[in-house]
C-alpha positions as CSV (number, residue, x, y, z in Angstrom):
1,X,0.0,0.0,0.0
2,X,1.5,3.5,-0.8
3,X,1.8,6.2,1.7
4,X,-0.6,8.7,0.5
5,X,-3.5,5.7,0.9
6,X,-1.7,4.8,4.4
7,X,-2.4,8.4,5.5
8,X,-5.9,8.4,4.4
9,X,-6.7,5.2,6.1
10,X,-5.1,6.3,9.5
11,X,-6.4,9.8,9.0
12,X,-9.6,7.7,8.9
13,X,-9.3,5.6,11.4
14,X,-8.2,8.6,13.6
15,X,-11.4,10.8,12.9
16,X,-13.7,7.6,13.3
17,X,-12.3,6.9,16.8
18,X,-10.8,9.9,18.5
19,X,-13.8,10.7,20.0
20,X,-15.6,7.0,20.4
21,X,-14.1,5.3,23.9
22,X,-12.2,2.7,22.3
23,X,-8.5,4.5,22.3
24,X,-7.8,6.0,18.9
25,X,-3.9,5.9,19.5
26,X,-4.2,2.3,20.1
27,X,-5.9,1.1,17.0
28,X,-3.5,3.9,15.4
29,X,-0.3,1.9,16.7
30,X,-2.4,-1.4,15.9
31,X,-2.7,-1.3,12.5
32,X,0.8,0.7,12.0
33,X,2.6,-2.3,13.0
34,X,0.6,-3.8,10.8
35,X,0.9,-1.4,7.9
36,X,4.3,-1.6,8.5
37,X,4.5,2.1,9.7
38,X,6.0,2.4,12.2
39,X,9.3,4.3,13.7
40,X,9.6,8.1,14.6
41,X,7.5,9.6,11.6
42,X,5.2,6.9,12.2
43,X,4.7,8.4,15.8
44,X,4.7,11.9,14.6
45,X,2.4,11.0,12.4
46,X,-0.3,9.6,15.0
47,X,-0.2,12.5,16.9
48,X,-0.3,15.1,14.6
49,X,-3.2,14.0,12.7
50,X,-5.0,14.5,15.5
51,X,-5.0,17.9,15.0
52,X,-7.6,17.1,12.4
53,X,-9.9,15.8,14.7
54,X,-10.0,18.4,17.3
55,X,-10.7,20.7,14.0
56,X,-13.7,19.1,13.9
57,X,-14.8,19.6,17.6
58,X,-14.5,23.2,17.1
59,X,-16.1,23.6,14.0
60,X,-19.2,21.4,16.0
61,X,-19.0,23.3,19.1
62,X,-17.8,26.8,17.9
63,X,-20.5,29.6,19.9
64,X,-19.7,27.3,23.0
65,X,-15.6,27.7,22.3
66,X,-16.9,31.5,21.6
67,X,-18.1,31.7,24.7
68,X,-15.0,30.7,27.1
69,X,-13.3,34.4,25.3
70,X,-15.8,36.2,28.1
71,X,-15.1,37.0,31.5
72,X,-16.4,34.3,33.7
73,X,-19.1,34.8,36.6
74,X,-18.5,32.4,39.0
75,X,-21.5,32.4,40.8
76,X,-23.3,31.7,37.7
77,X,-23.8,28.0,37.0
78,X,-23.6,28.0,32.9
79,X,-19.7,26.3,31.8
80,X,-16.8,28.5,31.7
81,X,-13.4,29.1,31.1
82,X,-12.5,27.5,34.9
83,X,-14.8,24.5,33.9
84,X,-12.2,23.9,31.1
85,X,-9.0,24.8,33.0
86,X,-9.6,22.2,35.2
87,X,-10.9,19.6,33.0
88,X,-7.4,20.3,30.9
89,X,-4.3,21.3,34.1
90,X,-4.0,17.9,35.1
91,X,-3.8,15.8,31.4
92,X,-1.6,18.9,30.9
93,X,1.1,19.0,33.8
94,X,0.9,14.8,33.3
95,X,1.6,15.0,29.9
96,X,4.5,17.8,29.7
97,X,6.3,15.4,32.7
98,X,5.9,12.4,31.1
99,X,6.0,13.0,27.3
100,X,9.1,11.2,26.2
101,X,8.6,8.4,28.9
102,X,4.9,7.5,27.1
103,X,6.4,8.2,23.2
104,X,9.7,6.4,23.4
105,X,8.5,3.2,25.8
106,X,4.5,3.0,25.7
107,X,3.7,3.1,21.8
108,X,3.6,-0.5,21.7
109,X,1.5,-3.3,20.5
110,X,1.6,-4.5,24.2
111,X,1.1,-1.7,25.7
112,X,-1.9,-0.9,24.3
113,X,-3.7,-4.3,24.9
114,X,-3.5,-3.4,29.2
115,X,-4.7,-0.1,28.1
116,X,-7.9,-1.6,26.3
117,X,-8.4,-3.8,29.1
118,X,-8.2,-1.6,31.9
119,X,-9.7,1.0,30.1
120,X,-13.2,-1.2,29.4
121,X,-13.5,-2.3,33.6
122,X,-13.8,1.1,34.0
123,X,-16.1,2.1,31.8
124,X,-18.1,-1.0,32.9
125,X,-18.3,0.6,36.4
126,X,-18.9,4.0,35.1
127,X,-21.7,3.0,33.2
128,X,-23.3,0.9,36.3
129,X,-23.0,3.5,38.7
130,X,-24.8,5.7,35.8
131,X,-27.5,3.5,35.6
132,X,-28.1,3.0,39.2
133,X,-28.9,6.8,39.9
134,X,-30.9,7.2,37.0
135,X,-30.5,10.6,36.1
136,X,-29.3,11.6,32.5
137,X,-30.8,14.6,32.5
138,X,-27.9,16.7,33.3
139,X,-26.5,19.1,30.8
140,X,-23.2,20.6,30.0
141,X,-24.3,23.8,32.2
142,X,-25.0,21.4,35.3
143,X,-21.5,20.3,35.6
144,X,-19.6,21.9,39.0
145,X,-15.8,23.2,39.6
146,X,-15.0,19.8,41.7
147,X,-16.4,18.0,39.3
148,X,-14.0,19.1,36.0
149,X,-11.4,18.8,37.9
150,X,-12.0,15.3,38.5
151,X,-13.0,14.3,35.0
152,X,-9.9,16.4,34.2
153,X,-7.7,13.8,36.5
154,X,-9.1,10.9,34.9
155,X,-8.0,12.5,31.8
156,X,-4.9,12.1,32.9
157,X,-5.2,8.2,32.5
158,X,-5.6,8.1,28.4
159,X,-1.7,9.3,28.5
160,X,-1.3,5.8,28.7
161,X,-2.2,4.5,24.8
162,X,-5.1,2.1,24.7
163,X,-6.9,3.8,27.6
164,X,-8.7,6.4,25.3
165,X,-9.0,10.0,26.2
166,X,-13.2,9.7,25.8
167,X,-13.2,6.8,27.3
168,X,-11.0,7.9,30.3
169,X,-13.5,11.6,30.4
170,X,-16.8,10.0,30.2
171,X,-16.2,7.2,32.3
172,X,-15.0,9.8,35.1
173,X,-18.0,12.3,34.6
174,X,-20.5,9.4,35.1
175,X,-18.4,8.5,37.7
176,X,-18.7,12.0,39.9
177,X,-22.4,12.7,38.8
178,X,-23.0,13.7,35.5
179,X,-25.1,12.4,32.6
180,X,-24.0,11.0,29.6
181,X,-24.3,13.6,26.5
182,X,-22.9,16.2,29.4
183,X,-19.7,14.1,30.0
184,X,-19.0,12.8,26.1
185,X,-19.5,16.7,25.2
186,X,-17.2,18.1,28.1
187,X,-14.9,15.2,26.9
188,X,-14.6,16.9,23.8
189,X,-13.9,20.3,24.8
190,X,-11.4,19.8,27.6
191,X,-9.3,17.6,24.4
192,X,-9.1,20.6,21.9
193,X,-6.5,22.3,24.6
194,X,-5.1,18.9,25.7
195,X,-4.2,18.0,22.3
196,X,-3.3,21.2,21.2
197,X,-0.3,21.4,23.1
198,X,0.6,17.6,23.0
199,X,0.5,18.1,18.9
200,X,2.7,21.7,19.6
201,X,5.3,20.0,22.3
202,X,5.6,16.5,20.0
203,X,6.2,18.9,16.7
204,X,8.4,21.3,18.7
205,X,10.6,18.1,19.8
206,X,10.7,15.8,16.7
207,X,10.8,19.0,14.1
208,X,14.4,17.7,12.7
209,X,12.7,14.3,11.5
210,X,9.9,15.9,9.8
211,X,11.3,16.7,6.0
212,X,9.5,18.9,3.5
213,X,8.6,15.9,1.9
214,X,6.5,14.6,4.7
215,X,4.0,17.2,4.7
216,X,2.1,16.2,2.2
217,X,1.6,12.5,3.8
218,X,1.0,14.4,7.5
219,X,-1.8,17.2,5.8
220,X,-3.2,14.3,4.1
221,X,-4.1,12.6,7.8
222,X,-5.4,15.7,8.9
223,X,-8.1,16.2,6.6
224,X,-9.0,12.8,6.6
225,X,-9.5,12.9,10.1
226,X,-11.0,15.8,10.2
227,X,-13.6,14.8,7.5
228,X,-14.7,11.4,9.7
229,X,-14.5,13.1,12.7
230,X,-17.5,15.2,11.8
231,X,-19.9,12.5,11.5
232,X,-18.4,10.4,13.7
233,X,-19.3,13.2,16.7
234,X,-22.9,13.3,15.8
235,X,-23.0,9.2,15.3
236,X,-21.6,8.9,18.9
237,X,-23.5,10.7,21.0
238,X,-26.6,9.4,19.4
239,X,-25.4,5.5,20.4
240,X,-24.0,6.9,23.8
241,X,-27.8,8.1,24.6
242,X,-29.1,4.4,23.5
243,X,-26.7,2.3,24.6
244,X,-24.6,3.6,27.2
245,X,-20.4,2.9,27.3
246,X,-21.5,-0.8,27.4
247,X,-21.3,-1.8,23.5
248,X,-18.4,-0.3,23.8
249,X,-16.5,-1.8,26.8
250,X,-17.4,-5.0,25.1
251,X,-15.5,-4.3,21.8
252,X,-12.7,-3.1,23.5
253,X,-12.7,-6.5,25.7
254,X,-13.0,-8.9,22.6
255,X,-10.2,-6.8,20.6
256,X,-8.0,-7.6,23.9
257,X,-8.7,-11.0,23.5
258,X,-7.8,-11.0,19.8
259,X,-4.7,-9.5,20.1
260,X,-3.8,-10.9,23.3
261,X,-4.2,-14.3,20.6
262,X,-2.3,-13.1,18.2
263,X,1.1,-11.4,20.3
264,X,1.3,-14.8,22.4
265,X,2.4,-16.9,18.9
């Protein structure tokens, strides 16, 4: 398979599951290795087309991105600018400390397959003590300081690849007491920042292996993903209001056993 079609299929894959809790780095790195793409562009590569992605969220969410430009009230309940800087800080201070630890030792077929199964038990206990309060009603606007700041800590889990940044988000809102659509959607905006400035500090330190020539195959990613991420947004949330993380958790727990299968040969 050329590159150009490599990109669009990881572009691809990246816009249909940054955003779905099943880990979009991990089934990136999956089907590198097995593309046969793999090294330091390779790993450039995964992270910057995520840029493409998070284009996407703010296309989908732009009056509410508008909004975070105002000067907060904090007595008033409606999301803010604080909502957001706590849902990103911790991912953030995490993630500058730990950068080169997670690229140069986690990006790994085996890795990944912990991630996936960790990552689906705690979405299966999100999503039970979801259903045993009953209450989905709660919006974006319902969703307290104490409470980003927590989601934003369990954020702080999907540095480790296979654990997936929505899954990681959603899992903790339901955890701390907030509905579905209101956790999946604060998921989303709290990763524009997060991944804003993992993309900037991964180009910053791998800018001398990134050639002129590779731009075309990294801007080909990027729209891609950006493409599939904007249907794939819309697609998700409508499932997540269905069928809960549960479908979900049980993907992730049959890929594990798949490619637990296939590494132990």
């Amino acid at each position: 398979m050329s590159l150009f079609w490599i990109a669009v299929l990881l572009g691809a894959l990246e816009g249909l599951t940054e955003f779905l809790p099943v880990s979009s780095t991990g089934h990136l790195i999956l089907v590198g290795h097995w593309l046969g793409f793999t090294g330091d562009l390779a790993n450039t590569f995964d992270i910057f087309i995520q840029l493409g992605a998070i284009l996407a969220i703010i296309v989908l969410y732009f009056r509410r991105f508008l909004s975070f430009l105002t000067i907060p009230n904090l007595t008033d309940k409606k999301l803010n600018i604080v909502h957001l800087a706590l849902g990103v800080l911790p991912a953030a201070a995490f993630g500058f400390l730990l950068h080169d630890f997670i690229k140069n030792r986690l990006f790994s077929p085996q890795t990944v397959v912990y991630g996936l199964l960790v990552g689906a038990l705690l979405m299966i206990g999100a999503e039970w003590q979801s259903r045993r309060r009953q209450d989905d009603r709660k919006t974006l606007d319902d969703i307290t300081y104490a409470q980003a700041f927590w989601i934003g800590m369990f954020q702080s889990l999907a540095l480790y690849p296979g654990f997936s940044r929505s899954g990681a988000t959603i899992s903790g809102g339901l955890l701390v007491g907030t509905g579905r659509r209101a956790a999946a959607e604060f998921s989303f905006l709290v990763a524009v920042p997060v991944m804003f400035g993992a993309v900037g500090l991964d180009l910053v330190k791998s800018w001398d292996i990134i050639h002129p020539g590779d731009w075309g195959l990294l801007l080909t990613g990027f729209f891609a993903a950006f493409v599939f991420a904007m249907t794939a947004v819309v697609t998700f949330l409508n499932l997540l209001k269905r069928f809960g993380l549960i479908p979900f958790a049980v993907y992730r727990l049959i890929l594990v056993a798949v490619l637990w299968a296939v590494l132990s040969r």
